[in-house]
DRENKOL-273726 format. One record per atom (N, C-alpha, C): residue number from 1; residue in three letters; atom name; x, y, z. Coordinates in steps of 0.001 Angstrom, whole numbers. Layout:
<pts>
+-----+-----+----+---------+---------+---------+
:   i :  aa : at :       x :       y :       z :
+-----+-----+----+---------+---------+---------+
: NUM : Ala : CA :       X :       Y :       Z :
...
+-----+-----+----+---------+---------+---------+
</pts>
This chain:
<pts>
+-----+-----+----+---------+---------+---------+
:   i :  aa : at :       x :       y :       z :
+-----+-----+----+---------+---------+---------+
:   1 : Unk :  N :  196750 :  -95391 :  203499 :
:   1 : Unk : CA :  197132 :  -94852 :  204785 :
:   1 : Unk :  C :  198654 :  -94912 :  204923 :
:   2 : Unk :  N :  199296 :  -93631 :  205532 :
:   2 : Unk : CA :  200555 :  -93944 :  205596 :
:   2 : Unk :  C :  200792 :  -94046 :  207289 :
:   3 : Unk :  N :  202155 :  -94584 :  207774 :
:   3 : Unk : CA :  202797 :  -94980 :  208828 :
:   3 : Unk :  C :  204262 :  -94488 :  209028 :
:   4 : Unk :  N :  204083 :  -93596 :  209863 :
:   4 : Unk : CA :  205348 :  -92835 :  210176 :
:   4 : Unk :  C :  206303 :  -94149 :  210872 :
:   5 : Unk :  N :  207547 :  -94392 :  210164 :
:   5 : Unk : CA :  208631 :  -95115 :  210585 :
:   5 : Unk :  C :  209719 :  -94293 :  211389 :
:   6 : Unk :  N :  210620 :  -95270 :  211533 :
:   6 : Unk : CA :  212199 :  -94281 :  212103 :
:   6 : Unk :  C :  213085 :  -95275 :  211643 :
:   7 : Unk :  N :  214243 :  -95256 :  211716 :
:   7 : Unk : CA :  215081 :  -96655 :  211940 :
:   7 : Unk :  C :  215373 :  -96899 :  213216 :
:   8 : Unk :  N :  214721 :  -98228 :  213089 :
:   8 : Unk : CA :  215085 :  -98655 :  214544 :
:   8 : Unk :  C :  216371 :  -99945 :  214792 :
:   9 : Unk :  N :  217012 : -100514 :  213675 :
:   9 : Unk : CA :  218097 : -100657 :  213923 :
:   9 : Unk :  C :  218683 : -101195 :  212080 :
:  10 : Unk :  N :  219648 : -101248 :  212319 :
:  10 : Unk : CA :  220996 : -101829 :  211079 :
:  10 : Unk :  C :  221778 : -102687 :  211278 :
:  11 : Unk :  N :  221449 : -103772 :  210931 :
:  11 : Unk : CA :  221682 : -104985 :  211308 :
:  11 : Unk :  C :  222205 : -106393 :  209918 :
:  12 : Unk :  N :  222759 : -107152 :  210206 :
:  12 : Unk : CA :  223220 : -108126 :  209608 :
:  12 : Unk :  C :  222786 : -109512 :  209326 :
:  13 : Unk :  N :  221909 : -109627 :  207667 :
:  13 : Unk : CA :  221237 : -110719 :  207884 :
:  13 : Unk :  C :  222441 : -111913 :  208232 :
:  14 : Unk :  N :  222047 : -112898 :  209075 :
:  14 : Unk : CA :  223258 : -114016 :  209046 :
:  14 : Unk :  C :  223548 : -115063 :  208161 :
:  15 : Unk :  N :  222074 : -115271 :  207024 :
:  15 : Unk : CA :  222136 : -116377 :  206147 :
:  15 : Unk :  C :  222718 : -115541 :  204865 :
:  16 : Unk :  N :  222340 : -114592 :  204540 :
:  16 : Unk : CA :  223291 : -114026 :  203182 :
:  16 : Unk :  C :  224282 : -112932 :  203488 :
:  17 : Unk :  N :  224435 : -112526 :  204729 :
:  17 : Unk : CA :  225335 : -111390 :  204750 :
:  17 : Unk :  C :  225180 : -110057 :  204199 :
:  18 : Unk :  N :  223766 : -109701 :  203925 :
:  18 : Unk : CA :  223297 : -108458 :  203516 :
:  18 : Unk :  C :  222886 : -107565 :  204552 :
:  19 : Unk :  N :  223319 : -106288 :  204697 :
:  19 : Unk : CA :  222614 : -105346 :  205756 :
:  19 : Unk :  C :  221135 : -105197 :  205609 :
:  20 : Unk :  N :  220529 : -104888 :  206639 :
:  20 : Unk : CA :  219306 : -104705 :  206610 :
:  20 : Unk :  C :  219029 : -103346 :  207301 :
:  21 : Unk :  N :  217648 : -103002 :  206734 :
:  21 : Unk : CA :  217631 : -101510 :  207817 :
:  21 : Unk :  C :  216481 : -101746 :  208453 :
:  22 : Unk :  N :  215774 : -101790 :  209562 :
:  22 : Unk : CA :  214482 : -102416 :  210023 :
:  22 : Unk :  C :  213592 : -100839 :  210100 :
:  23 : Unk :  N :  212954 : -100564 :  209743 :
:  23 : Unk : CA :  212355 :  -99216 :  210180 :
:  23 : Unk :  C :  210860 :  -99707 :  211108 :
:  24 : Unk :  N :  211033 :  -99088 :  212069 :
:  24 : Unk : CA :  210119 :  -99263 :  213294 :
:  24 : Unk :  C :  209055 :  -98240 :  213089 :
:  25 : Unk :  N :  207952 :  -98558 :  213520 :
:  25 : Unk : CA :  206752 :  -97695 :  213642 :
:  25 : Unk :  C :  206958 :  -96462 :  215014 :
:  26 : Unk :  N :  206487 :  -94840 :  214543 :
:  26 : Unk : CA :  206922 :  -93821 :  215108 :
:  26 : Unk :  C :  205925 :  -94408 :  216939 :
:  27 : Unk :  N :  204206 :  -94420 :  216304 :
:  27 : Unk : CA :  203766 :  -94448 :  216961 :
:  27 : Unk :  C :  202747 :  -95929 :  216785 :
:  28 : Unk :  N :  203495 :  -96614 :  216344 :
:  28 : Unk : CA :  202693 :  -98304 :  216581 :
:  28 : Unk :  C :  203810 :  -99430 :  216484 :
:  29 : Unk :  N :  203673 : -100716 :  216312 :
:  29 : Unk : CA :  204339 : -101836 :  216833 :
:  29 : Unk :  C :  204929 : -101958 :  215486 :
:  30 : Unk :  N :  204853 : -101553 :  214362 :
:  30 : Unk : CA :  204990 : -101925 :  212604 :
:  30 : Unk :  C :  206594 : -102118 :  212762 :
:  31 : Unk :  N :  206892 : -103479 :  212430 :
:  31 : Unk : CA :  208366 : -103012 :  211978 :
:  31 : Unk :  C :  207983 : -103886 :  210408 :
:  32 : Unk :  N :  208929 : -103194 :  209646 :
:  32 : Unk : CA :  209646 : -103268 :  208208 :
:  32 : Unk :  C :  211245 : -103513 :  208084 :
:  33 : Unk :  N :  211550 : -104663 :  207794 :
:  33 : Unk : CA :  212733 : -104857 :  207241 :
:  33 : Unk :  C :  213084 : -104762 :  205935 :
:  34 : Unk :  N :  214267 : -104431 :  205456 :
:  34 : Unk : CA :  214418 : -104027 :  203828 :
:  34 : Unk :  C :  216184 : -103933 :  203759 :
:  35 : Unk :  N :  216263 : -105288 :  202895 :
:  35 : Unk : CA :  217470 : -105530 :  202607 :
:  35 : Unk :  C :  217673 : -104160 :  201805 :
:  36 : Unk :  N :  219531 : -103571 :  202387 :
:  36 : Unk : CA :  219670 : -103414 :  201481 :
:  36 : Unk :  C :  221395 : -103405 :  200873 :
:  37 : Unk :  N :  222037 : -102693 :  199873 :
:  37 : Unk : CA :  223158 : -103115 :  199651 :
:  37 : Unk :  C :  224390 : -102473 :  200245 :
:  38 : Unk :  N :  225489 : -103095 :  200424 :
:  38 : Unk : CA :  226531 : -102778 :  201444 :
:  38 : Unk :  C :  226887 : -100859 :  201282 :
:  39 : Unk :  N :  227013 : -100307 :  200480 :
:  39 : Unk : CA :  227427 :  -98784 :  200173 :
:  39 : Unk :  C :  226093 :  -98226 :  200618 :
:  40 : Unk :  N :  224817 :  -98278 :  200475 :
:  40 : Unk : CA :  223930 :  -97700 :  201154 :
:  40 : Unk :  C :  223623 :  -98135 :  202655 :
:  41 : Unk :  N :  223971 :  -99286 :  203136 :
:  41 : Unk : CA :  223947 :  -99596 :  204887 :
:  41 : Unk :  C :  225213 :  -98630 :  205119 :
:  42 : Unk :  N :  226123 :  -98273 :  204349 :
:  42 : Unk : CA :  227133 :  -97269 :  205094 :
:  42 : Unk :  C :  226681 :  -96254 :  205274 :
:  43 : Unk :  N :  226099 :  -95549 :  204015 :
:  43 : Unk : CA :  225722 :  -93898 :  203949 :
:  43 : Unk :  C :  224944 :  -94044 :  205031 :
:  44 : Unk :  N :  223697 :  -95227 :  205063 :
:  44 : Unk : CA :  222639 :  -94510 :  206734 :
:  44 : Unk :  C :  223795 :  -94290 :  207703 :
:  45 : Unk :  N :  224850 :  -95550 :  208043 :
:  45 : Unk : CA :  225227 :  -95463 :  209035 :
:  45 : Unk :  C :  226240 :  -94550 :  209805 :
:  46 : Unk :  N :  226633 :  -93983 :  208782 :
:  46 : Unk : CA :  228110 :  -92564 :  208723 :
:  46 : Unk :  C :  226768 :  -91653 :  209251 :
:  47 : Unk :  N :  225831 :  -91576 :  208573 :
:  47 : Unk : CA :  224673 :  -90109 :  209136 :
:  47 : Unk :  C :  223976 :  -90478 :  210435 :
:  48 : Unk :  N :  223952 :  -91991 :  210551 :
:  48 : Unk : CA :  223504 :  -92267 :  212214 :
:  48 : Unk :  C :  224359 :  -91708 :  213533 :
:  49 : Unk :  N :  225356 :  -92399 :  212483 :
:  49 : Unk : CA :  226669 :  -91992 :  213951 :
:  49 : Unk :  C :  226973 :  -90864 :  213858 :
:  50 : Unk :  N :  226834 :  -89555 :  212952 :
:  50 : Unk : CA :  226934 :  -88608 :  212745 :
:  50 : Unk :  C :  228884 :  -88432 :  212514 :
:  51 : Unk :  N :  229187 :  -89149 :  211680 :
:  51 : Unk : CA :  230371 :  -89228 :  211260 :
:  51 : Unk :  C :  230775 :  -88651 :  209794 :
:  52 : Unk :  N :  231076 :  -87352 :  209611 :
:  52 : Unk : CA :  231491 :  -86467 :  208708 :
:  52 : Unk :  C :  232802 :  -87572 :  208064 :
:  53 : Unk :  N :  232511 :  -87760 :  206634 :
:  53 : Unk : CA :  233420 :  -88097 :  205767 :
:  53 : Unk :  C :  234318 :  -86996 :  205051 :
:  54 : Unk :  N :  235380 :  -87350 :  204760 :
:  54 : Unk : CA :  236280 :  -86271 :  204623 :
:  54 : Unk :  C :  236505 :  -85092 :  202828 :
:  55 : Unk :  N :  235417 :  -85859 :  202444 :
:  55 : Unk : CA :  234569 :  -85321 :  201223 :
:  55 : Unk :  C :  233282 :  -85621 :  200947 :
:  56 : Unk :  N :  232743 :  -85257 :  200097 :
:  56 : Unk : CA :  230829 :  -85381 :  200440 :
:  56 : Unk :  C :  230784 :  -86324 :  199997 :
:  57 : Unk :  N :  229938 :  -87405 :  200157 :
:  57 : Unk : CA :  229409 :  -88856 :  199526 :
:  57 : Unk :  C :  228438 :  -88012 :  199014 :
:  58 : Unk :  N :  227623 :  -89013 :  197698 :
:  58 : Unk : CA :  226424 :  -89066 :  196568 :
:  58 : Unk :  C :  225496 :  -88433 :  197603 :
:  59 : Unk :  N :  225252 :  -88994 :  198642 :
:  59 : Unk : CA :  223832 :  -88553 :  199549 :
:  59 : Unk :  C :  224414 :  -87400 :  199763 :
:  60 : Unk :  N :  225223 :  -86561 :  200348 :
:  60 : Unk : CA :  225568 :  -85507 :  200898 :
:  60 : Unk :  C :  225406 :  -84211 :  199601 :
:  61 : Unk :  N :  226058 :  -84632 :  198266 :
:  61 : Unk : CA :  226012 :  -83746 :  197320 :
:  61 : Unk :  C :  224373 :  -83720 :  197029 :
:  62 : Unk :  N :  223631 :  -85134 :  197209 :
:  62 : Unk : CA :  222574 :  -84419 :  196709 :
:  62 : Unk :  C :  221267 :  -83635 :  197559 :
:  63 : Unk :  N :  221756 :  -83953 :  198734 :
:  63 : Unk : CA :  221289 :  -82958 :  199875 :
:  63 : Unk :  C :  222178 :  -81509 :  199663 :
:  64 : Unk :  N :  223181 :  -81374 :  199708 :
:  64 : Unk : CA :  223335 :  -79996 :  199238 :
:  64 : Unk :  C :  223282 :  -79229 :  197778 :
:  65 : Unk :  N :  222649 :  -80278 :  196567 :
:  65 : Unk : CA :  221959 :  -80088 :  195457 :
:  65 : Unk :  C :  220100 :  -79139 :  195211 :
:  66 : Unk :  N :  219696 :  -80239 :  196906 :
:  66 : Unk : CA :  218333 :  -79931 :  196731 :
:  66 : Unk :  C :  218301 :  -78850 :  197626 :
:  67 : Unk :  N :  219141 :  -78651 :  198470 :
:  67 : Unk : CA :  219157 :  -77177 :  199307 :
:  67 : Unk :  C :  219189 :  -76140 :  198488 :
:  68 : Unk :  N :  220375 :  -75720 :  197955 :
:  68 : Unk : CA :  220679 :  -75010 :  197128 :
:  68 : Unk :  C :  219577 :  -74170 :  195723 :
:  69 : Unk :  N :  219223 :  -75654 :  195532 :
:  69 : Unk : CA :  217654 :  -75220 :  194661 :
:  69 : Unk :  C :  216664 :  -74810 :  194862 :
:  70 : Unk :  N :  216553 :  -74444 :  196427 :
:  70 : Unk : CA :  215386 :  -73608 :  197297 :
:  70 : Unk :  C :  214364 :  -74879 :  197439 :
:  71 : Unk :  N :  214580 :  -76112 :  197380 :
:  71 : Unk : CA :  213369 :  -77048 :  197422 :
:  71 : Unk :  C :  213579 :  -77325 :  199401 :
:  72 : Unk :  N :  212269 :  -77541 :  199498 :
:  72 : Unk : CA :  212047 :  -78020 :  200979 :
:  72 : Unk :  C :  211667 :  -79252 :  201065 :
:  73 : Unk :  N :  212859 :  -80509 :  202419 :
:  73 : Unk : CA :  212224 :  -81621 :  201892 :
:  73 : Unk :  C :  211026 :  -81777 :  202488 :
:  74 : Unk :  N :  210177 :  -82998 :  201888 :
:  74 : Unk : CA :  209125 :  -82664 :  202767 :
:  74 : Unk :  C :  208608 :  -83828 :  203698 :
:  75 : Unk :  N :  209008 :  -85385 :  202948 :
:  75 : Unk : CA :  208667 :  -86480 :  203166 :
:  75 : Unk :  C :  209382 :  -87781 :  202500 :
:  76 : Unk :  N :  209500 :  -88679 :  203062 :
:  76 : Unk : CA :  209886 :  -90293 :  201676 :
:  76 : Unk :  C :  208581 :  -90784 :  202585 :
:  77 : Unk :  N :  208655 :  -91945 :  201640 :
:  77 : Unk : CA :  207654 :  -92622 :  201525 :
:  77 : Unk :  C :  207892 :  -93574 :  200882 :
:  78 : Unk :  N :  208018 :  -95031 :  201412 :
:  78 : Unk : CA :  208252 :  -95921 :  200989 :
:  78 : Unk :  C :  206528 :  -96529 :  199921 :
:  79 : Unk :  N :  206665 :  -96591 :  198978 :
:  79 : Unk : CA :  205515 :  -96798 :  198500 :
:  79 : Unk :  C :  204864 :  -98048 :  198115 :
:  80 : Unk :  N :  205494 :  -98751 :  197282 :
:  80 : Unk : CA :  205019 : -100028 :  197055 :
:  80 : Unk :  C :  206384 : -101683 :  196892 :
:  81 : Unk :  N :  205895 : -102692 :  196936 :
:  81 : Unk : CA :  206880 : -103842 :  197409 :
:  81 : Unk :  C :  206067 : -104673 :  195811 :
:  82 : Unk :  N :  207214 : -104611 :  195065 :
:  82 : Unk : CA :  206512 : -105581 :  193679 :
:  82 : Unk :  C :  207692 : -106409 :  193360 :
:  83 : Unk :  N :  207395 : -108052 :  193688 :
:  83 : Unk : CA :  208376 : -108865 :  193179 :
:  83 : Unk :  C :  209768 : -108372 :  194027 :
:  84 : Unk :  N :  209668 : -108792 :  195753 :
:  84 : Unk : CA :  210435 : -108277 :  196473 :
:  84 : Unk :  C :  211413 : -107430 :  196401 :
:  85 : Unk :  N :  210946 : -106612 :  195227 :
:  85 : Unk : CA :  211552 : -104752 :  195039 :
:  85 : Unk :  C :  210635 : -103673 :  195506 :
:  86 : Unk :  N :  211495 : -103426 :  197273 :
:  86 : Unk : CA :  210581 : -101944 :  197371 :
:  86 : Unk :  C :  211081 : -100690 :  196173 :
:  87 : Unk :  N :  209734 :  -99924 :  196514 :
:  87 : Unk : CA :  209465 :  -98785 :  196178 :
:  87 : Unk :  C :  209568 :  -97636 :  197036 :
:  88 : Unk :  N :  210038 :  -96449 :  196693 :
:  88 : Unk : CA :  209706 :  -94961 :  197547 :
:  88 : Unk :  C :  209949 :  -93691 :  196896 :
:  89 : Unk :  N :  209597 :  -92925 :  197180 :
:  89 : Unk : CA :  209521 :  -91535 :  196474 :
:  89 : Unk :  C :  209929 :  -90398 :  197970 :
:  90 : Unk :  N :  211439 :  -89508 :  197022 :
:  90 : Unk : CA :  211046 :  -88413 :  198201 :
:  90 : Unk :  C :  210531 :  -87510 :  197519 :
:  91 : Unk :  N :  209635 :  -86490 :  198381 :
:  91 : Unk : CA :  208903 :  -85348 :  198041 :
:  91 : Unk :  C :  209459 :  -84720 :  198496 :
:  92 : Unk :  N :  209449 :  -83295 :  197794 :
:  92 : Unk : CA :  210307 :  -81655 :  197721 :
:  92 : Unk :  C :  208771 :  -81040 :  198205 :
:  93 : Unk :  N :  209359 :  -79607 :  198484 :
:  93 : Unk : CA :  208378 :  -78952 :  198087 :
:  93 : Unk :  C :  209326 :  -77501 :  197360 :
:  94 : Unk :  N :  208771 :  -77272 :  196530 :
:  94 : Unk : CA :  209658 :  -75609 :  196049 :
:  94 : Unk :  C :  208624 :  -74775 :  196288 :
:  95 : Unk :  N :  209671 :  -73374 :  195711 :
:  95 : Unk : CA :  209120 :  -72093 :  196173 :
:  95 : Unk :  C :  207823 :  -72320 :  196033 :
:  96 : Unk :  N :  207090 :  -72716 :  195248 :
:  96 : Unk : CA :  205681 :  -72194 :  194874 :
:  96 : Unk :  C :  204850 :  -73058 :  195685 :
:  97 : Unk :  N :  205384 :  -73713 :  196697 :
:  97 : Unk : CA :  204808 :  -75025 :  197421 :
:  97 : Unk :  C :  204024 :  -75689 :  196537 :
:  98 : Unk :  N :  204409 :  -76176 :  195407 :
:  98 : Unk : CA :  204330 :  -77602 :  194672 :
:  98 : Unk :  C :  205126 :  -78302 :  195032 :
:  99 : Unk :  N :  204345 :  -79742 :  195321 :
:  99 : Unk : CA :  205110 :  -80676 :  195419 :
:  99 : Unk :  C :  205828 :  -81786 :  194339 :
: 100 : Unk :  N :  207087 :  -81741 :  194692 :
: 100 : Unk : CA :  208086 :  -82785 :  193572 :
: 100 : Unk :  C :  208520 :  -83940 :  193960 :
: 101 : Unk :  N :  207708 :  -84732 :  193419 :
: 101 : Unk : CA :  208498 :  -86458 :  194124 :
: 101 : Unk :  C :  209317 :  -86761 :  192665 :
: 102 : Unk :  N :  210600 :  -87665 :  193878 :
: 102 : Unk : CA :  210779 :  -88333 :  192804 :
: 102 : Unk :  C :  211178 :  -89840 :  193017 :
: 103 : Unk :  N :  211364 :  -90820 :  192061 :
: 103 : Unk : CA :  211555 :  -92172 :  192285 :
: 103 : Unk :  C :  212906 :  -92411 :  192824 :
: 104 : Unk :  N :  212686 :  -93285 :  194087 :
: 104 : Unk : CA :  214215 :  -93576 :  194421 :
: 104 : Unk :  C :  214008 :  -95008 :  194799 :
: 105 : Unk :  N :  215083 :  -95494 :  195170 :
: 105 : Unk : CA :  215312 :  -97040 :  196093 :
: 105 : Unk :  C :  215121 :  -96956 :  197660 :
: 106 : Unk :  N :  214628 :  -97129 :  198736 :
: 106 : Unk : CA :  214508 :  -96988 :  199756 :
: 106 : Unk :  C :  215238 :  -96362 :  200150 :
: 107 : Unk :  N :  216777 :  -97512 :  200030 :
: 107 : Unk : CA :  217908 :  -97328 :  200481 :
: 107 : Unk :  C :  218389 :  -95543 :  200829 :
: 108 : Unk :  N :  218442 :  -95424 :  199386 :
: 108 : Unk : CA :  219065 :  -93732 :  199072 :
: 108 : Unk :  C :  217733 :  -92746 :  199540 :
: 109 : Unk :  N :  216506 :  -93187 :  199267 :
: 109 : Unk : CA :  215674 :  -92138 :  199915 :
: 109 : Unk :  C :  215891 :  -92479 :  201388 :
: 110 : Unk :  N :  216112 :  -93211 :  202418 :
: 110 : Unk : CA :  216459 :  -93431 :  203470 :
: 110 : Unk :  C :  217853 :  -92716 :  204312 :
: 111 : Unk :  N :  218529 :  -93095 :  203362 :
: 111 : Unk : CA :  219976 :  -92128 :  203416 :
: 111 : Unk :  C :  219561 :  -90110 :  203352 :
: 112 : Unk :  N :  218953 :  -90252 :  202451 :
: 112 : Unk : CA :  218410 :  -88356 :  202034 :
: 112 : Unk :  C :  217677 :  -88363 :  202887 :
: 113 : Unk :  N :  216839 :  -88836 :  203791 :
: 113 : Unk : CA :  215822 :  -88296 :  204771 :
: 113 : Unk :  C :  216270 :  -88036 :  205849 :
: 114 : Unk :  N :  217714 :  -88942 :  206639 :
: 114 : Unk : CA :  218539 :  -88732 :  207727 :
: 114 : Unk :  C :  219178 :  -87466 :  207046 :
: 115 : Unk :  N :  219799 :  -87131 :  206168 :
: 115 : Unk : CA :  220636 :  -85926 :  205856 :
: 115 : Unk :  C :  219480 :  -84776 :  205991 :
: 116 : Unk :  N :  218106 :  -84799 :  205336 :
: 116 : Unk : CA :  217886 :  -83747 :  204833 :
: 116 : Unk :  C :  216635 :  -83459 :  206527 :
: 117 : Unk :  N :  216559 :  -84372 :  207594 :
: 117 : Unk : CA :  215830 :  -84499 :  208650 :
: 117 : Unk :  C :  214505 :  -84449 :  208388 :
: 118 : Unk :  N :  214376 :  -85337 :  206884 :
: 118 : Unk : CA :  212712 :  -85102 :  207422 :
: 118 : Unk :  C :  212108 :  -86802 :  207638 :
: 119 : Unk :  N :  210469 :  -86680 :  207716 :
: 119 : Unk : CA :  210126 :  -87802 :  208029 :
: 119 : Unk :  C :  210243 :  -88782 :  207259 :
: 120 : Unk :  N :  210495 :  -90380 :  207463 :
: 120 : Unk : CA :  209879 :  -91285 :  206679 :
: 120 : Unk :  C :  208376 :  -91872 :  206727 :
: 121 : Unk :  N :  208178 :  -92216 :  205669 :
: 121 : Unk : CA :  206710 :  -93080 :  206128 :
: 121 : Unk :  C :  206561 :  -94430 :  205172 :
: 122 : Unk :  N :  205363 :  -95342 :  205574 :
: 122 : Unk : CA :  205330 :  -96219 :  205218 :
: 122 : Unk :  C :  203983 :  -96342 :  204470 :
: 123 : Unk :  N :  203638 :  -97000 :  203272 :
: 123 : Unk : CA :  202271 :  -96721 :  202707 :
: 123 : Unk :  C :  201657 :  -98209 :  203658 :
: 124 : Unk :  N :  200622 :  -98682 :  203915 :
: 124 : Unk : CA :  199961 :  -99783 :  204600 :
: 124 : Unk :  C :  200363 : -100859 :  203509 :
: 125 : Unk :  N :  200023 : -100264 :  202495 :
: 125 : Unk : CA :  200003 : -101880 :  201802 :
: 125 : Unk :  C :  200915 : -102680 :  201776 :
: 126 : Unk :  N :  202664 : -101542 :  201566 :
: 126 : Unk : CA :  203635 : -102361 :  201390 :
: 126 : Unk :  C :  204091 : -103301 :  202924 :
: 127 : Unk :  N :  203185 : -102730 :  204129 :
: 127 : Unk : CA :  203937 : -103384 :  205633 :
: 127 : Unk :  C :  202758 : -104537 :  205318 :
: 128 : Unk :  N :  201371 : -104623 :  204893 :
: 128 : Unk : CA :  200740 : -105852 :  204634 :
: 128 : Unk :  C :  201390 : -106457 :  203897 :
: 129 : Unk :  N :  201856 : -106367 :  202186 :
: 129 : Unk : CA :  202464 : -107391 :  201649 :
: 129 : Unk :  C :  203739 : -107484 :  202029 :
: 130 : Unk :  N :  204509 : -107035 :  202804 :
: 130 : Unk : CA :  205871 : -107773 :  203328 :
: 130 : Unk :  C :  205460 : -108704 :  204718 :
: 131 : Unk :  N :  204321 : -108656 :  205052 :
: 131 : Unk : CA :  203927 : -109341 :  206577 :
: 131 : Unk :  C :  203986 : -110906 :  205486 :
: 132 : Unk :  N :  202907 : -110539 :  204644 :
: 132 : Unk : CA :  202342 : -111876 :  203390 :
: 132 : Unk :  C :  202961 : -112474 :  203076 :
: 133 : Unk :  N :  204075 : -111644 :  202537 :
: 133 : Unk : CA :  206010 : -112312 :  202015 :
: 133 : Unk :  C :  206495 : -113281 :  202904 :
: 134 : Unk :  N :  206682 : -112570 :  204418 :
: 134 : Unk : CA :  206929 : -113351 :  205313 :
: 134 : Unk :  C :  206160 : -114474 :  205696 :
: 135 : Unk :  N :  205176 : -114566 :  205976 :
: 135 : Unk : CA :  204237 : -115920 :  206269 :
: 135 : Unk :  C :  204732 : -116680 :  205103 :
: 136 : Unk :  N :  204902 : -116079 :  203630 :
: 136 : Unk : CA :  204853 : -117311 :  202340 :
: 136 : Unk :  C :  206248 : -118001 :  202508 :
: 137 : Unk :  N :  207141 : -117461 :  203286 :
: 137 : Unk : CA :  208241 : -117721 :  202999 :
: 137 : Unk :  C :  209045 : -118275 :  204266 :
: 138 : Unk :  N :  207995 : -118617 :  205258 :
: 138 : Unk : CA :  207786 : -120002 :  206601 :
: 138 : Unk :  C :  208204 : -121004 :  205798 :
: 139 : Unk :  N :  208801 : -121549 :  206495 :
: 139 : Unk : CA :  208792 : -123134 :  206387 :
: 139 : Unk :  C :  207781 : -124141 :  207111 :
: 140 : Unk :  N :  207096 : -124100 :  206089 :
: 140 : Unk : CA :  205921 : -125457 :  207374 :
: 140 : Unk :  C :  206207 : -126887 :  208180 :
: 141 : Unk :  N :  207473 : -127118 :  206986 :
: 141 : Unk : CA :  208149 : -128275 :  207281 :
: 141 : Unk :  C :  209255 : -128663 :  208592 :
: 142 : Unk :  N :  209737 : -127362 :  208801 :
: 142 : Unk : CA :  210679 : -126621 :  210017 :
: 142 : Unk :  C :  209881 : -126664 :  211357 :
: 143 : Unk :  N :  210238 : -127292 :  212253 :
: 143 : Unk : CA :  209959 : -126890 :  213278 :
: 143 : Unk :  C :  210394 : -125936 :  214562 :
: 144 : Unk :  N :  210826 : -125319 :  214085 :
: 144 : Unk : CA :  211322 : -124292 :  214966 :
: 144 : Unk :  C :  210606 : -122797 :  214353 :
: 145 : Unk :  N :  210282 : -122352 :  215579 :
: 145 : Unk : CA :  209738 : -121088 :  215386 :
: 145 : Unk :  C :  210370 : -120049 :  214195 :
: 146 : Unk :  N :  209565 : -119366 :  213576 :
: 146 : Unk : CA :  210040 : -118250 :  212842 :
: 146 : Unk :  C :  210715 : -117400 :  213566 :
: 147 : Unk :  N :  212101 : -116786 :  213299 :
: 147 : Unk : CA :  212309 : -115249 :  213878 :
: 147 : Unk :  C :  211269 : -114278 :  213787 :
: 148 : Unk :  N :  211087 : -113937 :  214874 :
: 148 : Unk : CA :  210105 : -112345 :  214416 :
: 148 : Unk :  C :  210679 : -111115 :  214479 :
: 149 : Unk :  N :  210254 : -110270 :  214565 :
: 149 : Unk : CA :  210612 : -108463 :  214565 :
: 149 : Unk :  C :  211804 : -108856 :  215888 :
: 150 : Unk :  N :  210847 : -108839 :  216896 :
: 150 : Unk : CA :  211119 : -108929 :  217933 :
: 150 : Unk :  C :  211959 : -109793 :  218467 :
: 151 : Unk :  N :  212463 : -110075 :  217932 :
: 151 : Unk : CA :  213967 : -111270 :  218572 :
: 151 : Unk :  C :  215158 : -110569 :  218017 :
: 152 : Unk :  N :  214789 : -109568 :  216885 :
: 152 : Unk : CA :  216357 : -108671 :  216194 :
: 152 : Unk :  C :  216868 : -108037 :  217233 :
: 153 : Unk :  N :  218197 : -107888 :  217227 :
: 153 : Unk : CA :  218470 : -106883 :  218141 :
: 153 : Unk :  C :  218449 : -105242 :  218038 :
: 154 : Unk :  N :  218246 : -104919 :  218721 :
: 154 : Unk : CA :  217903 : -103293 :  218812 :
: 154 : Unk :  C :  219531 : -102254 :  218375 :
: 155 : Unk :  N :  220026 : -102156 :  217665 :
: 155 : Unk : CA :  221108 : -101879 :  217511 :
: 155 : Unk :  C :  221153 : -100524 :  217864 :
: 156 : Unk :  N :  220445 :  -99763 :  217018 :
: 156 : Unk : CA :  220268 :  -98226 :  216896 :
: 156 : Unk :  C :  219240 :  -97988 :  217182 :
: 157 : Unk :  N :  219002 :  -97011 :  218655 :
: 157 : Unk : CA :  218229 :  -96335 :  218809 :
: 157 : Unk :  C :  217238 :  -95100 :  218218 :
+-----+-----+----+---------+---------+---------+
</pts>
């Protein structure tokens, strides 16, 4: 089953200093967090704020790569979480409406889906095994509550 996301904010873990992108559920409570690395928290965030760079970045050439080639985007899809490395694939569609996925890092399929406006989604399994991740990775010994979804701040609407 898949789960239509959005980003719902870009944010700063505080214990390692890595950006994060949280993608929120379109039409349910799902959030997904997914580290990722400093040059791809920029590209989302130049296309959030809708801030034209003064030559094309990697995401931009290859949105005007896959235009150009008559492909239509059609979808990402974050697919699977193995050994806390997500997975995702964006799908094309070309002239002949076949569909073309191909393997990417969240990150950059995340970046190409704000450029190219289409949807993201989430496969179920990977928002179950990152829920799993999280419970394994409680401290039982800690007494203070876990952060949840819901205590991040809402950065980006």
């Amino acid at each position: 089953m898949l789960v239509e996301v959005k980003i719902g904010a870009l944010i700063m873990d505080p214990n390692t200093n890595t950006p994060i992108v949280v993608l929120k559920g379109v039409d349910s409570d799902t959030v997904l967090p997914i580290w990722v690395g400093a040059f791809e928290a920029n590209a989302i965030a130049l296309e959030i704020e809708k801030i034209v760079p003064q030559r094309p970045m990697t995401h931009d050439l290859l949105r005007n790569l896959i235009i150009e080639c008559g492909l239509n985007p059609s979808r990402v899809v974050v697919t699977d979480l193995l050994e806390n490395t997500f997975y995702a694939l964006v799908e094309l569609t070309n002239e002949n409406g076949e569909v073309v996925s191909m393997d990417a890092r969240p990150s950059d399929a995340i970046a190409l889906a704000l450029r190219l406006d289409c949807p993201i989604f989430v496969q179920q399994k990977v928002l179950d095994l990152s829920a799993s991740s999280n419970q394994l990775d409680s401290d039982p010994e800690n007494d203070e509550p876990a952060q949840t979804p819901e205590d991040w701040p809402d950065l980006i609407g």
